[in-house]
N, CA, C and O atoms as a GROMACS GRO file, in nm:
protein
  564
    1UNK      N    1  -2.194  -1.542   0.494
    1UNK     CA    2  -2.072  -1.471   0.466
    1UNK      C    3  -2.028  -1.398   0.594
    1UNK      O    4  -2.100  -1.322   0.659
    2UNK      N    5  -1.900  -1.433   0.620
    2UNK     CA    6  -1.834  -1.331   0.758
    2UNK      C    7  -1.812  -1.203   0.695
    2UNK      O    8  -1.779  -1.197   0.576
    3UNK      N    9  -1.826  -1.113   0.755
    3UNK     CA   10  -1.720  -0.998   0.766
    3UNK      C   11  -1.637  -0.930   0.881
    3UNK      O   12  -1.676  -0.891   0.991
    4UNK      N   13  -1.495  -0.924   0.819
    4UNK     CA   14  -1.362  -0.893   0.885
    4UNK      C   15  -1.340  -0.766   0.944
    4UNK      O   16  -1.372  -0.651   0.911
    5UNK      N   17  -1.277  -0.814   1.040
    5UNK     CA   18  -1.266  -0.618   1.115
    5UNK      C   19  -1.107  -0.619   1.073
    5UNK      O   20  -1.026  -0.678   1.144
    6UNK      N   21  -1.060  -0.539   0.937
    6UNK     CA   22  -0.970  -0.535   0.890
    6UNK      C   23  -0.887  -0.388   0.927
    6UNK      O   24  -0.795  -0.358   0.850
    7UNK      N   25  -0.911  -0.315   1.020
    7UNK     CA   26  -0.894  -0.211   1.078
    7UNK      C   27  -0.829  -0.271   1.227
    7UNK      O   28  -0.717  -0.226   1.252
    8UNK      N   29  -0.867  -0.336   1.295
    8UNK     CA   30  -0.809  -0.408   1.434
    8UNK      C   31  -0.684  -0.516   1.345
    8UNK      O   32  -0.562  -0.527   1.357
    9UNK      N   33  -0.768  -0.570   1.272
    9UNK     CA   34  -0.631  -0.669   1.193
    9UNK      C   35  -0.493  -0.644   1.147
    9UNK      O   36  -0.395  -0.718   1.143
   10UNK      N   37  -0.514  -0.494   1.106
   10UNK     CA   38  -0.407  -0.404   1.028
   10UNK      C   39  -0.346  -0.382   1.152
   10UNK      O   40  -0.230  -0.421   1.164
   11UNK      N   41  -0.399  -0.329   1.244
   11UNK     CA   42  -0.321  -0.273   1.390
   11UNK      C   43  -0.264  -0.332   1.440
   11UNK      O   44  -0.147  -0.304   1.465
   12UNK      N   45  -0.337  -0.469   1.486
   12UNK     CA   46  -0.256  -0.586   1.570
   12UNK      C   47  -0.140  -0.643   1.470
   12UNK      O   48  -0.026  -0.662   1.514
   13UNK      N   49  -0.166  -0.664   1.367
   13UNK     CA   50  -0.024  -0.682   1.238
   13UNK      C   51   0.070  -0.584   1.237
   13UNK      O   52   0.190  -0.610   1.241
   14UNK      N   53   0.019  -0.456   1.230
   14UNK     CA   54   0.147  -0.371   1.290
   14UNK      C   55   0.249  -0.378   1.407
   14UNK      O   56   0.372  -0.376   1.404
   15UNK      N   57   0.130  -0.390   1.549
   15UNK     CA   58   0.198  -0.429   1.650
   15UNK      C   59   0.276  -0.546   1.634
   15UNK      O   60   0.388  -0.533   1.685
   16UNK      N   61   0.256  -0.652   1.580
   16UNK     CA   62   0.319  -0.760   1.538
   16UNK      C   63   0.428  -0.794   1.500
   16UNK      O   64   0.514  -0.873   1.538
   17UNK      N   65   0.407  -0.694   1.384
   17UNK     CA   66   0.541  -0.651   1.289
   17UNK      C   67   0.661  -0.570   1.384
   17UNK      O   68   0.773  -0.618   1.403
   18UNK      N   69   0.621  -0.461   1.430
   18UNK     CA   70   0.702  -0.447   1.514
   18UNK      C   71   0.772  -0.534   1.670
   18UNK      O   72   0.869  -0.506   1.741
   19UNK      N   73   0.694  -0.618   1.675
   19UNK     CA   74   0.785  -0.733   1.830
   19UNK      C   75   0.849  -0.794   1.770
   19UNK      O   76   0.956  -0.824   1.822
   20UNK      N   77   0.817  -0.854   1.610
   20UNK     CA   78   0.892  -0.958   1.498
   20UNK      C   79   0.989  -0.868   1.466
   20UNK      O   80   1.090  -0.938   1.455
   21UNK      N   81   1.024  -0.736   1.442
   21UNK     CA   82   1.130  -0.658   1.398
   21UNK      C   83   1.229  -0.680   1.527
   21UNK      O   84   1.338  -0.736   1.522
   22UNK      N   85   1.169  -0.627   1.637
   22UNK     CA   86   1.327  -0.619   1.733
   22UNK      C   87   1.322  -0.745   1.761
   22UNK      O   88   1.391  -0.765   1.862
   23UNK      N   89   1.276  -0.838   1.723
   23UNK     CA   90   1.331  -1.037   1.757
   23UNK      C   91   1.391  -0.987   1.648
   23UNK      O   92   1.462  -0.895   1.688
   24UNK      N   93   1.400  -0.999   1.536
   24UNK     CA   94   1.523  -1.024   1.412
   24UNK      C   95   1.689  -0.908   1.443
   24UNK      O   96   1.796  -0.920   1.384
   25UNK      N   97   1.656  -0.812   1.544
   25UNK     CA   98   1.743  -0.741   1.570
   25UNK      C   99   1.829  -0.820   1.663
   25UNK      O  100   1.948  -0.852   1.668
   26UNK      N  101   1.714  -0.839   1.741
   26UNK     CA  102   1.820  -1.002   1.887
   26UNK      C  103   1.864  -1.074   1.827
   26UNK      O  104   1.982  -1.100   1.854
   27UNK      N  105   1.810  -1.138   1.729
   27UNK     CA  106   1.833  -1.272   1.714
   27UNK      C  107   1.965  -1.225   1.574
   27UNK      O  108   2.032  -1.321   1.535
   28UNK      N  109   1.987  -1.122   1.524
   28UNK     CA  110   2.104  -1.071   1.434
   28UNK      C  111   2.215  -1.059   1.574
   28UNK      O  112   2.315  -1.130   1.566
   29UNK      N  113   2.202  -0.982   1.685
   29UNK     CA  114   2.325  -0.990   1.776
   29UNK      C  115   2.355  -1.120   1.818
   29UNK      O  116   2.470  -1.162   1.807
   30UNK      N  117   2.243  -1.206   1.875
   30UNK     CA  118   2.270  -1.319   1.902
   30UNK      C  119   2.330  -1.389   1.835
   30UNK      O  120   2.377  -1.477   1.907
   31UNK      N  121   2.361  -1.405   1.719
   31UNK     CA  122   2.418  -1.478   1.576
   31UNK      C  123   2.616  -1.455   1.588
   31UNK      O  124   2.705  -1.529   1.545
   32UNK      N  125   2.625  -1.334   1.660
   32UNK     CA  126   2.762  -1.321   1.712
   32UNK      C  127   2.805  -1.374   1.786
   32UNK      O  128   2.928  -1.382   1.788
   33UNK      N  129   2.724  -1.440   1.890
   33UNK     CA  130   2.834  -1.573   1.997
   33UNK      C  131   2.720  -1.725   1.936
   33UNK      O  132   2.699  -1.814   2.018
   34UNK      N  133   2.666  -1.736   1.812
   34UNK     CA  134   2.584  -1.883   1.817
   34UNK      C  135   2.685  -1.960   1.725
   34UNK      O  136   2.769  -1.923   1.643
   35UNK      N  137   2.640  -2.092   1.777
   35UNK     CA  138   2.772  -2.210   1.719
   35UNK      C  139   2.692  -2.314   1.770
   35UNK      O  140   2.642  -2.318   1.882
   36UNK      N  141   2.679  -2.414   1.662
   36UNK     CA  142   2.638  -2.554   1.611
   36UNK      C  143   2.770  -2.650   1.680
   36UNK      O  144   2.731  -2.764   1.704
   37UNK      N  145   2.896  -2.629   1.710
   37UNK     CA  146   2.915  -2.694   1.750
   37UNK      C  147   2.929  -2.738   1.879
   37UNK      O  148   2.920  -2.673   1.983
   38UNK      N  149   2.959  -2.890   1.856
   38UNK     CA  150   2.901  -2.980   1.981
   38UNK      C  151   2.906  -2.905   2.153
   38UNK      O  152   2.829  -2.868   2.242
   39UNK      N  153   3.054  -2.914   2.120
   39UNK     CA  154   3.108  -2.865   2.264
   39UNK      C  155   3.012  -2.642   2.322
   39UNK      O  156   3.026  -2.587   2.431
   40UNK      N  157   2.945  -2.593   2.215
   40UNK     CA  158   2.955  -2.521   2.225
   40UNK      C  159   2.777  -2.502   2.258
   40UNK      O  160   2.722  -2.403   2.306
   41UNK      N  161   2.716  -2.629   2.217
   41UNK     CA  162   2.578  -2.569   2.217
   41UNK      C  163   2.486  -2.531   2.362
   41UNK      O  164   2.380  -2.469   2.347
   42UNK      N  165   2.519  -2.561   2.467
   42UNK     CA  166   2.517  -2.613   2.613
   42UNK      C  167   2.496  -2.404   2.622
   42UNK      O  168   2.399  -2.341   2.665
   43UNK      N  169   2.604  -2.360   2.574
   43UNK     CA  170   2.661  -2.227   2.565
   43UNK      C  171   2.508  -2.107   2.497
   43UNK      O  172   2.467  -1.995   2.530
   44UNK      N  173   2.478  -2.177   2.425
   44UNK     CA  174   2.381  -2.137   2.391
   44UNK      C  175   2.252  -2.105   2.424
   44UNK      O  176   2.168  -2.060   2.346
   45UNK      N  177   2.236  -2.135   2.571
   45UNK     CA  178   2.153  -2.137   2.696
   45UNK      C  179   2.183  -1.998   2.766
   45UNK      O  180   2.102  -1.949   2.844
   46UNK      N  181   2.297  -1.940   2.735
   46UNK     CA  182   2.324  -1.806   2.818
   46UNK      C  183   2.285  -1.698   2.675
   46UNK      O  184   2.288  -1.574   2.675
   47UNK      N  185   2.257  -1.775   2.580
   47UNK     CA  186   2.289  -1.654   2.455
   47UNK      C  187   2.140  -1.561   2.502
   47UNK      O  188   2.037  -1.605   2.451
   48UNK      N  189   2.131  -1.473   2.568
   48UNK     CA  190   2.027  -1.373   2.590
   48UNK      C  191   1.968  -1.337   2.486
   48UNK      O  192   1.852  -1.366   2.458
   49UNK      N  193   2.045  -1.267   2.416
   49UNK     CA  194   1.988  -1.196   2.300
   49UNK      C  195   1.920  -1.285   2.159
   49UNK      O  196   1.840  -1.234   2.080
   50UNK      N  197   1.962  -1.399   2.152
   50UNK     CA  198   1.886  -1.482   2.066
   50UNK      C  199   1.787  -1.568   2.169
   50UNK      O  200   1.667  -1.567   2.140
   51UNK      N  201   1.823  -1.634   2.271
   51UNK     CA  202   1.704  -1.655   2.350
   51UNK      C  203   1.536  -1.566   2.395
   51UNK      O  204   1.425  -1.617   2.410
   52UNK      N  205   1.584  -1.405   2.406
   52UNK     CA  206   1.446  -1.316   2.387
   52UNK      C  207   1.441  -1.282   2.256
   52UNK      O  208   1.325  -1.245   2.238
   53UNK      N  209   1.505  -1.274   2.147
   53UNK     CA  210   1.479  -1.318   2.033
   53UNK      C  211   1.364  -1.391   1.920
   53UNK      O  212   1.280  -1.358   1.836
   54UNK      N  213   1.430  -1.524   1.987
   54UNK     CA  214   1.345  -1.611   1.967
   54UNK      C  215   1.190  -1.639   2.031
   54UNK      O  216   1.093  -1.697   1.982
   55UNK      N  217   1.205  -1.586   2.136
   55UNK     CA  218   1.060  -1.580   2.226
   55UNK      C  219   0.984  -1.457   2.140
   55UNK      O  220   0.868  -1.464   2.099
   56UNK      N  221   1.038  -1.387   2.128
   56UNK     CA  222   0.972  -1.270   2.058
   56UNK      C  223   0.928  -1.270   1.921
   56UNK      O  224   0.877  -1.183   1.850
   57UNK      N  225   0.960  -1.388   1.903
   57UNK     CA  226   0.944  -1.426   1.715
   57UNK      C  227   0.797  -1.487   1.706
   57UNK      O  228   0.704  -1.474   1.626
   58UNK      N  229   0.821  -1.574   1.848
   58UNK     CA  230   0.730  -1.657   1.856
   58UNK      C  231   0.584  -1.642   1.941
   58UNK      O  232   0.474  -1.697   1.951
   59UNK      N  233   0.662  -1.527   1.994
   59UNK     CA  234   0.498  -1.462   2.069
   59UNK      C  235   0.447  -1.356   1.922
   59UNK      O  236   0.330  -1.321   1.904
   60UNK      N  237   0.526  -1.330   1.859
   60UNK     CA  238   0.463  -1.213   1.755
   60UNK      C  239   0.380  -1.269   1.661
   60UNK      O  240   0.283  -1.210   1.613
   61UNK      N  241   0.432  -1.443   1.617
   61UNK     CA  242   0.379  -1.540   1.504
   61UNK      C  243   0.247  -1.541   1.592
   61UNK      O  244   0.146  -1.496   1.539
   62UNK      N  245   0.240  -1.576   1.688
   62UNK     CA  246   0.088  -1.603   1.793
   62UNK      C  247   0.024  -1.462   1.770
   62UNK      O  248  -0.081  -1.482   1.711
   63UNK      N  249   0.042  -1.326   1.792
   63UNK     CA  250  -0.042  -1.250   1.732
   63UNK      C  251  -0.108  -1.195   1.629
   63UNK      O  252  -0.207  -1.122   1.624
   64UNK      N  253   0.007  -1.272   1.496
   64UNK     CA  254  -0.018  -1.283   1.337
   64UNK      C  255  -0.117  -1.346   1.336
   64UNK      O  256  -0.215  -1.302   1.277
   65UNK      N  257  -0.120  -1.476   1.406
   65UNK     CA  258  -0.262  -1.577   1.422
   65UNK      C  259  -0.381  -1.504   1.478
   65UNK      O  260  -0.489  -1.561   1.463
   66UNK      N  261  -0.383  -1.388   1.539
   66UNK     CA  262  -0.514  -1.367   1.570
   66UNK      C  263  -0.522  -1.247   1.484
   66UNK      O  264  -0.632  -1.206   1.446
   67UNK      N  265  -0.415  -1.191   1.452
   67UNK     CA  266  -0.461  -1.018   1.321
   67UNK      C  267  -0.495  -1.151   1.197
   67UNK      O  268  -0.610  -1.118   1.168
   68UNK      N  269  -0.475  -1.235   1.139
   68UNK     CA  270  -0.558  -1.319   1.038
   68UNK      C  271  -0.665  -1.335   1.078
   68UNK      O  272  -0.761  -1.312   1.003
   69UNK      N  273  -0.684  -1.381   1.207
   69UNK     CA  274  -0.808  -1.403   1.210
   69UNK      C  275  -0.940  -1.281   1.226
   69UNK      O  276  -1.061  -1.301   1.214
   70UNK      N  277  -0.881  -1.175   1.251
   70UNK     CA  278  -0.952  -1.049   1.241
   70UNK      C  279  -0.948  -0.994   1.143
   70UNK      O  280  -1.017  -0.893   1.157
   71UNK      N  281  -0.897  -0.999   1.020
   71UNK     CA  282  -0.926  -0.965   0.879
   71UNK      C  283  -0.870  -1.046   0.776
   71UNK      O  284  -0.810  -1.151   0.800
   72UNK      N  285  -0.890  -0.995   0.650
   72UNK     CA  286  -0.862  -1.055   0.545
   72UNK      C  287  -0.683  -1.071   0.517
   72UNK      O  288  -0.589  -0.991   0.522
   73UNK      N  289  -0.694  -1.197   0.490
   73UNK     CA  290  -0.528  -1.227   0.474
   73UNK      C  291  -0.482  -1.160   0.358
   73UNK      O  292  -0.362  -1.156   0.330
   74UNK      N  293  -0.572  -1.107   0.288
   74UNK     CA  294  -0.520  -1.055   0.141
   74UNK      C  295  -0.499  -0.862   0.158
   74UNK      O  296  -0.472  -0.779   0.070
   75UNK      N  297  -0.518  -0.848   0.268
   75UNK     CA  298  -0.535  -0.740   0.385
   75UNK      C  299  -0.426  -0.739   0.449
   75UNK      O  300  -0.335  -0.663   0.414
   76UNK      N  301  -0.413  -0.838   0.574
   76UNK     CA  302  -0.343  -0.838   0.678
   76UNK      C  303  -0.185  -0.867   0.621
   76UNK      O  304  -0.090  -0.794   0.650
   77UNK      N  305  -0.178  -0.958   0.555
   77UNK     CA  306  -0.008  -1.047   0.552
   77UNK      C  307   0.066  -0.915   0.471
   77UNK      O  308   0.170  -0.863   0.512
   78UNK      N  309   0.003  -0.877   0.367
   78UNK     CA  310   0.102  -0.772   0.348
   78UNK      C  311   0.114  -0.650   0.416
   78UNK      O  312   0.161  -0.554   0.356
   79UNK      N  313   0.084  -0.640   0.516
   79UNK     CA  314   0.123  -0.533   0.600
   79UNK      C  315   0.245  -0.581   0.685
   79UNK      O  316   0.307  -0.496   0.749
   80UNK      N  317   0.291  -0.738   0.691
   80UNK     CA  318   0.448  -0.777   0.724
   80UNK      C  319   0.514  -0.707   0.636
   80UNK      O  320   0.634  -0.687   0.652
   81UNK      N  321   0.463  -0.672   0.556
   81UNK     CA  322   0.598  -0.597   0.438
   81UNK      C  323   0.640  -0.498   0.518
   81UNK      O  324   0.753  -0.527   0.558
   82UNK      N  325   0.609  -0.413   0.554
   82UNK     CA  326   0.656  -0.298   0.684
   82UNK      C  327   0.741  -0.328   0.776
   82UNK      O  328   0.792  -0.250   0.855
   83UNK      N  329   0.767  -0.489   0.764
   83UNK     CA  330   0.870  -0.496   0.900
   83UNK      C  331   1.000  -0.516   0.799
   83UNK      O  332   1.101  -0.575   0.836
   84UNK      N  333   0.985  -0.465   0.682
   84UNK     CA  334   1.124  -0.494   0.609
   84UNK      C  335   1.203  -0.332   0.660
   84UNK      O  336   1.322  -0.324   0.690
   85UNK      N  337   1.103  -0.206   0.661
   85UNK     CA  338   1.123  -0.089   0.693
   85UNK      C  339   1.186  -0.119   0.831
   85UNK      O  340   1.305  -0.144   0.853
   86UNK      N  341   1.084  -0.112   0.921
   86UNK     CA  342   1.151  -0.121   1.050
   86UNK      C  343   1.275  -0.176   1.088
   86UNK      O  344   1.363  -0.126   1.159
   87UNK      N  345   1.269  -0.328   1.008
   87UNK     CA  346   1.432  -0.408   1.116
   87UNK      C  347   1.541  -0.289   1.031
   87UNK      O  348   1.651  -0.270   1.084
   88UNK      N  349   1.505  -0.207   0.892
   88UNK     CA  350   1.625  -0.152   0.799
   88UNK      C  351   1.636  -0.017   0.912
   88UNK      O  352   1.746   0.033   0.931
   89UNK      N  353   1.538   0.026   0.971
   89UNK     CA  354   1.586   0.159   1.051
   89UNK      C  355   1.617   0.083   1.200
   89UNK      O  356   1.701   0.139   1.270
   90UNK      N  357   1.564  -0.023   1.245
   90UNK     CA  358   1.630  -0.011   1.401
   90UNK      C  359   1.777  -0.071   1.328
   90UNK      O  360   1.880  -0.027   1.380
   91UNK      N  361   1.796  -0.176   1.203
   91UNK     CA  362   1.958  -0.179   1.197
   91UNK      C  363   2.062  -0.034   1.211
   91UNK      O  364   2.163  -0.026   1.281
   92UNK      N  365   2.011   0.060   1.136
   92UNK     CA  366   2.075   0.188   1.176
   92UNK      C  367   2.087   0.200   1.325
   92UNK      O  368   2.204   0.168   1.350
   93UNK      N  369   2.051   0.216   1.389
   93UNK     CA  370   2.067   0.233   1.576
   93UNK      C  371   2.067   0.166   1.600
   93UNK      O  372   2.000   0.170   1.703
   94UNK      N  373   2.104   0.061   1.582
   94UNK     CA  374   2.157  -0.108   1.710
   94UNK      C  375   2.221  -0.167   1.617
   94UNK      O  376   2.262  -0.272   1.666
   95UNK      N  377   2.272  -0.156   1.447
   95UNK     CA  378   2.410  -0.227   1.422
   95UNK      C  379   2.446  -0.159   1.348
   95UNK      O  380   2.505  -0.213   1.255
   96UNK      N  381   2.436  -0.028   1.344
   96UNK     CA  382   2.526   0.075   1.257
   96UNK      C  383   2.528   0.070   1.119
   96UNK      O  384   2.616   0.130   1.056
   97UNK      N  385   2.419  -0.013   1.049
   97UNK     CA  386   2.432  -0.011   0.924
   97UNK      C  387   2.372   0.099   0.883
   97UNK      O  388   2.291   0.167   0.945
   98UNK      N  389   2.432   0.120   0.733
   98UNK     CA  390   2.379   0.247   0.643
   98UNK      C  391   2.257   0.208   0.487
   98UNK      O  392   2.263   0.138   0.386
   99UNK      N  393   2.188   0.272   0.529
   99UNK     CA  394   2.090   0.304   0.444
   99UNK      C  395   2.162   0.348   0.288
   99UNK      O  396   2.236   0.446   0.288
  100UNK      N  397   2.145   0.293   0.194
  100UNK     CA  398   2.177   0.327   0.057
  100UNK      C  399   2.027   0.418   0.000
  100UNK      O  400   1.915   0.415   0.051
  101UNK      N  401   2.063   0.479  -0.093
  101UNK     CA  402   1.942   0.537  -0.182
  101UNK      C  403   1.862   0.421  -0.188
  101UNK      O  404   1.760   0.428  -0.119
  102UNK      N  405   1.882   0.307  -0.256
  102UNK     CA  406   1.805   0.232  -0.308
  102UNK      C  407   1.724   0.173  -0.188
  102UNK      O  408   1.602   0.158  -0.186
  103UNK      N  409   1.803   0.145  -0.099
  103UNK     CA  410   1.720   0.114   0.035
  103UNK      C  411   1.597   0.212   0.059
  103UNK      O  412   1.480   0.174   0.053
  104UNK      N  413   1.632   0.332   0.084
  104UNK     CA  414   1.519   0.448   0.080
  104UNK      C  415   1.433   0.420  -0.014
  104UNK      O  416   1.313   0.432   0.012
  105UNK      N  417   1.467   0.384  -0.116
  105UNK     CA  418   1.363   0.374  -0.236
  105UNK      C  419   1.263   0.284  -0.224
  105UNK      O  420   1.142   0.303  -0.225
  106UNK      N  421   1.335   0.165  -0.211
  106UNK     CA  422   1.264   0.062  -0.169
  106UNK      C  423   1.168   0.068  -0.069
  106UNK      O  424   1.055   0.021  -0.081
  107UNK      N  425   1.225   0.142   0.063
  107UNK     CA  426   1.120   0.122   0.133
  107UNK      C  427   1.010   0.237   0.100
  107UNK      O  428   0.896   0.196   0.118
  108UNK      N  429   1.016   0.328   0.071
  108UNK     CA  430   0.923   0.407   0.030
  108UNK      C  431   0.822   0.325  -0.117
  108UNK      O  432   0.704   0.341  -0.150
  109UNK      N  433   0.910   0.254  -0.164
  109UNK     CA  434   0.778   0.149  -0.245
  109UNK      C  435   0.699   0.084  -0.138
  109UNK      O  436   0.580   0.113  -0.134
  110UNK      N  437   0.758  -0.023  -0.027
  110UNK     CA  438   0.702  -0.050   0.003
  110UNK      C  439   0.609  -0.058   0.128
  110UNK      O  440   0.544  -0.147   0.183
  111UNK      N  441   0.636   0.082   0.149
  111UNK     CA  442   0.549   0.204   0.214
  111UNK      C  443   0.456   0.236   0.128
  111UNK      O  444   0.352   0.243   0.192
  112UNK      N  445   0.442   0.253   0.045
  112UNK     CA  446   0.301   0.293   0.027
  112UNK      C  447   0.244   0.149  -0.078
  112UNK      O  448   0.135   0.167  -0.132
  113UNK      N  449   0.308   0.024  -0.102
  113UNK     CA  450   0.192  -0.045  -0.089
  113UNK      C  451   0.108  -0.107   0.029
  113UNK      O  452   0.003  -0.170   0.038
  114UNK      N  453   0.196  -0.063   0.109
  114UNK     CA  454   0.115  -0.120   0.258
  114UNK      C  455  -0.011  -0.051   0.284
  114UNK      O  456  -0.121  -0.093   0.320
  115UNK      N  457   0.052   0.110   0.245
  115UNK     CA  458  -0.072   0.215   0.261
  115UNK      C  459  -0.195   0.165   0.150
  115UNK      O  460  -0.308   0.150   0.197
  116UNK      N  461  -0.174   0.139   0.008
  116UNK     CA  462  -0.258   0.128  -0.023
  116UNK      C  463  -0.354   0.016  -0.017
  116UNK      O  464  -0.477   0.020  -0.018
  117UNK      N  465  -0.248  -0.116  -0.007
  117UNK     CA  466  -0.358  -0.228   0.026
  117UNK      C  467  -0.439  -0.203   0.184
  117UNK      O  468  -0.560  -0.209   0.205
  118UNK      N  469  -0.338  -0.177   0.277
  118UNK     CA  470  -0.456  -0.127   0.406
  118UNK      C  471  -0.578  -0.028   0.397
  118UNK      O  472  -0.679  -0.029   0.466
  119UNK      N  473  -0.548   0.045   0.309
  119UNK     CA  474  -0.678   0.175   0.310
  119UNK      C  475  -0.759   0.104   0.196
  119UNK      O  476  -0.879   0.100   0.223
  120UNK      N  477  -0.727   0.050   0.080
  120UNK     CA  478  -0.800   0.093  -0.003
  120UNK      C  479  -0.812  -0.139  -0.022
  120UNK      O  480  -0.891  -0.178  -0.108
  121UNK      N  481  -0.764  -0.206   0.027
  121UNK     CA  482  -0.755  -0.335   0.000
  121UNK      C  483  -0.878  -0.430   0.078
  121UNK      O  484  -0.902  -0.547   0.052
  122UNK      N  485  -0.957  -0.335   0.192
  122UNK     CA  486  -1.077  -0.476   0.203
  122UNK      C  487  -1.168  -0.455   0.096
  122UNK      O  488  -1.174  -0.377   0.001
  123UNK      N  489  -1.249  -0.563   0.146
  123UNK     CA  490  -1.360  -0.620   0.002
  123UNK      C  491  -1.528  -0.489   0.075
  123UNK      O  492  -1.605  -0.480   0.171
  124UNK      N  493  -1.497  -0.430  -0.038
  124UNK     CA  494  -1.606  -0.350   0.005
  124UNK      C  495  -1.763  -0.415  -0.094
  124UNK      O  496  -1.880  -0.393  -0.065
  125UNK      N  497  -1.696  -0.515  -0.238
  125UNK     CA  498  -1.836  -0.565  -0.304
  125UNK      C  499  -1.770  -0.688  -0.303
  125UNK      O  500  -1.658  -0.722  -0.263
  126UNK      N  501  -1.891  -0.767  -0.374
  126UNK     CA  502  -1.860  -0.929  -0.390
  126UNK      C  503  -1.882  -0.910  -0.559
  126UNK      O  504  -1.885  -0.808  -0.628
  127UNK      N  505  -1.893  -1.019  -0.585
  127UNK     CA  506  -1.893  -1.020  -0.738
  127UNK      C  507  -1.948  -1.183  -0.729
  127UNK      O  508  -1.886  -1.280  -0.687
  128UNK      N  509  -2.076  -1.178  -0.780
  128UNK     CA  510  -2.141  -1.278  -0.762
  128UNK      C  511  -2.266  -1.311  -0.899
  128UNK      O  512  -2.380  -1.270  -0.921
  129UNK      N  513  -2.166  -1.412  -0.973
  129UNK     CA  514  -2.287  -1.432  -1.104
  129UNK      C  515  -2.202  -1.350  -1.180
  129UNK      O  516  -2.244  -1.362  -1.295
  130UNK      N  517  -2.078  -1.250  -1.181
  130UNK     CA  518  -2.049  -1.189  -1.276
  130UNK      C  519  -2.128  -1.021  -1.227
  130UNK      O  520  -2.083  -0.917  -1.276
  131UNK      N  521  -2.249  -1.018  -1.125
  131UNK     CA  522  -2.264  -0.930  -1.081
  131UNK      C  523  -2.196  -0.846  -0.959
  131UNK      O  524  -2.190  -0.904  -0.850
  132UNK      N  525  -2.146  -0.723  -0.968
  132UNK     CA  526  -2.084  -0.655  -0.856
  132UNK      C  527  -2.205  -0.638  -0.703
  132UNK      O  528  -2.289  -0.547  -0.702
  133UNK      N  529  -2.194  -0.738  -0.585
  133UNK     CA  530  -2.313  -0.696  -0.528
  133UNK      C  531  -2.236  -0.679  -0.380
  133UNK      O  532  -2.121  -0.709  -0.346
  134UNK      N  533  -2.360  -0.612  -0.300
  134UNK     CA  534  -2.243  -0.582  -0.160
  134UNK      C  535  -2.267  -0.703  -0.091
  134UNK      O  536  -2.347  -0.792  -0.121
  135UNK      N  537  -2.176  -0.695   0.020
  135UNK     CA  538  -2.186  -0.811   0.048
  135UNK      C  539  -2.286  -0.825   0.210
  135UNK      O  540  -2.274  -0.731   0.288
  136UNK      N  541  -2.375  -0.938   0.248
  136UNK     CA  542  -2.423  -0.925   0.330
  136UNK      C  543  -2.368  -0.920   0.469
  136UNK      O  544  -2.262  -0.980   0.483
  137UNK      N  545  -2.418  -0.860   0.578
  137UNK     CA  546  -2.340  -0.836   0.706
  137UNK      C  547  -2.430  -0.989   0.799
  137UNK      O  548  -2.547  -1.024   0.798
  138UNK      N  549  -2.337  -1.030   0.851
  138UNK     CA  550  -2.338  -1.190   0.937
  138UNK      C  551  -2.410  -1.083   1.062
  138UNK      O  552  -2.360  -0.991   1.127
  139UNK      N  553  -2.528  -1.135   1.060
  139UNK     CA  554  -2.643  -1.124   1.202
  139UNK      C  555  -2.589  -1.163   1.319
  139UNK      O  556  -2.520  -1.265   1.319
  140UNK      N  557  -2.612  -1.087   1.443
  140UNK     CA  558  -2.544  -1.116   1.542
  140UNK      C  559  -2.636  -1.191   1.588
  140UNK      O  560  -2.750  -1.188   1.541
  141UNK      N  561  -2.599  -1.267   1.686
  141UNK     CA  562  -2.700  -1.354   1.819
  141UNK      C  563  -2.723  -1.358   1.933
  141UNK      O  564  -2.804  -1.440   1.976
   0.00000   0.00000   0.00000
């Protein structure tokens, strides 16, 4: 049996979450000069803001791959829920949108399930046979 360092996992998923938040902020400005058509896509080579965007989506997915691999996915993935918070407050300061109550609400739900599956969500027993047992620690070499 492995065990997960779900404490580095949570962190680097945070950090994560946040490079994946301001790519969805680029890649929302960038969406103001992007166009599918023909004559226009060539154009799309200068689009800055969806070009670091997109790099940023894709360097952040590459650090999701290693916060999984440092803890439990049943751990780690919902701590992306937090980047629903973030892109909703950097939209306030980089596209002027407004926060509704329900928005607040929302994210304060899902603020504290992040809190609780991170604090209280690794596997501290196994359950084995129907018995609750701890689980063994993988011997180093």
């Amino acid at each position: 049996m492995v065990l997960t360092d779900n404490k580095k996992g949570i962190f680097l998923a945070l950090l994560c979450t946040a490079i994946v938040s301001v790519a969805q902020i680029l890649l929302k400005k960038g969406s103001d000069h992007f166009s599918l058509a023909p004559d226009q896509l060539f154009s799309q080579l200068t689009n800055v803001p969806l070009l670091v965007g997109g790099a940023l989506y894709v360097f952040g997915a590459v650090f999701f791959i290693y916060a999984f691999r440092l803890g439990e996915l049943s751990v780690i993935y919902p701590v992306m829920a937090s980047g629903y918070i973030v892109v909703t407050l950097l939209s306030v300061f980089f596209l002027d949108e407004i926060v509704t109550l329900q928005k607040w609400s929302g994210m304060f739900l899902i603020m504290g399930g992040v809190i609780l599956i991170g604090k209280y969500g690794h596997q501290q027993t196994v359950s084995v046979a129907g018995k609750e047992v701890l689980p063994e620690k993988e011997e180093e070499q």
